[in-house]
N, C-alpha and C positions, 0 to 999 in steps of 0.2 A: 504494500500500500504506500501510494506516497502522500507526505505531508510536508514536503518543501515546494515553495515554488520564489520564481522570483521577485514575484509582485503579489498583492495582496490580491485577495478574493474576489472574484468579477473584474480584473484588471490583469489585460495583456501585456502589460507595459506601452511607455511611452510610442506613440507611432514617429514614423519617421520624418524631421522639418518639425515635427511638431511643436515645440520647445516648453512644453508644459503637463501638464499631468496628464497622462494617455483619458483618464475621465471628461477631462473636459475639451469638447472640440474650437476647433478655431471661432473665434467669439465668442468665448467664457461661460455659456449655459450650460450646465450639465447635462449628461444624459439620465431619463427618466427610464426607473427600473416597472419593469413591463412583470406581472407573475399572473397564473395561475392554478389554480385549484382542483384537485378530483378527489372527491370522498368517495372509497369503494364499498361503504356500507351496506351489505346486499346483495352485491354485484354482483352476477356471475360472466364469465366468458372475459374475465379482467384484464388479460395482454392485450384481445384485439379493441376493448375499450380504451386502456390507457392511449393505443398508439393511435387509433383515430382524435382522441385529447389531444394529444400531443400536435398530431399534424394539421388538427384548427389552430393550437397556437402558430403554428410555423407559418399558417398563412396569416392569420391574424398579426404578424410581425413581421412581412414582407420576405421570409427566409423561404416561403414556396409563394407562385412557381419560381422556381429556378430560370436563371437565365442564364446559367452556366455551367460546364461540369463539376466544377468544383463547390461552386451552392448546391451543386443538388447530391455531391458526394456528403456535403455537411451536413444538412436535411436528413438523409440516410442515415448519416451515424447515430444523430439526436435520437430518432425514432427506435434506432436496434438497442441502443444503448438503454433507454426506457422502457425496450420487452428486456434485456436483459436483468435489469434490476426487479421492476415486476413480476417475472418468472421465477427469481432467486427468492422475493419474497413468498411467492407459493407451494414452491418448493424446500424450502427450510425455515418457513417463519407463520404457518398457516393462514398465509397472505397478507397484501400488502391494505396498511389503513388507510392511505391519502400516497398521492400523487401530486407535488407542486415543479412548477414548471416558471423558471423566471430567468428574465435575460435582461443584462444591465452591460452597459458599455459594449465591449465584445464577445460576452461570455455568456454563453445560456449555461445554467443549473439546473440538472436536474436532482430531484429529492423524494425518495419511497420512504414512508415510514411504514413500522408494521409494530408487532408485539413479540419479535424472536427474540430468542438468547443467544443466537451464535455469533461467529464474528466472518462476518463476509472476507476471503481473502483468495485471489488469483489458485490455482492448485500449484503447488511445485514439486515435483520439475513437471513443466508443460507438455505433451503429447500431442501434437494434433491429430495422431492417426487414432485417438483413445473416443470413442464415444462421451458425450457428458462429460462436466467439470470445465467448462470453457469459457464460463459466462464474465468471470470477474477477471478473463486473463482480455478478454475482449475490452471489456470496459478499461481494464488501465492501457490497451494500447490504443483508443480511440479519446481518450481522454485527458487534460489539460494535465487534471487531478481527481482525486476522489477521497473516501471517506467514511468513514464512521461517526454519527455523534448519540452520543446515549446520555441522556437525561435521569440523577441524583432520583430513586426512588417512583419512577416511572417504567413500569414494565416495557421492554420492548427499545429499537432503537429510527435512526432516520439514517440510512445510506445512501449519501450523494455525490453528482459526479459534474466535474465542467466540461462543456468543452467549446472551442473557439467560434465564434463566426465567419460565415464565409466571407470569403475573400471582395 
């Protein structure tokens, strides 16, 4: 798992010419952090729910349609990487509770919470030729960063992942 990066959270670093805080674009306004929401309460059939969430947001946020291969490589990832965490949480956490979806400067986050004990981590050593256990090697290699956060006396944790905007 990684937990270093070289800039803070939602923040790809400075861009290039820019000469100021990669947050804020030329003309000093910040950029407005965009999220949201999926309560799975009930739900059943929850991965092709999340990823249809998901890909309202992407249009909702101009990241679909693609106008390029490389947006719509990005688009992709956002998606697979949101079954892969919602799939990990029904598969080792008796599913996931919420699904939040939020993109601020150039960074989308995503964030499954659920109610498991375990602790999500890549398998090692990797296999590709192995059936199953792939899902968190996928996410850290499509991913900025990622993460664990488990909350003091609250059953359950929130695993989330960033990753860039296109190009």
């Amino acid at each position: 798992m990684s937990t270093t990066r070289p800039y803070p959270p939602g923040d790809r670093g400075p861009e290039p010419g820019d000469g100021g805080a990669s947050g804020t674009p030329p003309g000093g306004t910040p950029v407005v952090r965009r999220a949201r929401r999926l309560n799975f309460d009930g739900a059943s059939g929850v991965v092709p729910l999340a990823r249809d969430f998901a890909r309202q947001a992407l249009y909702e946020w101009g990241w679909l349609p693609a106008a390029t291969a490389d947006q719509r490589a990005a688009a992709e990832d956002v998606l697979l990487v949101v079954s892969e965490l919602v799939t990990n949480a029904c598969l080792h956490a008796e599913g996931p509770d919420e699904l939040l979806i939020a993109c601020e400067n150039k960074v989308l986050r995503v964030e499954v919470s659920d109610r498991g004990t375990g602790q999500p981590a890549p398998r090692t050593p990797h296999r590709a030729g192995r059936p199953g256990g792939h899902g968190m090697f996928i996410v850290q290699r499509l991913c900025l960063d990622w993460g664990v956060v488990r909350t003091t006396g609250v059953a359950g944790k929130t695993v989330w992942a960033e990753l860039g905007a296109p190009a």
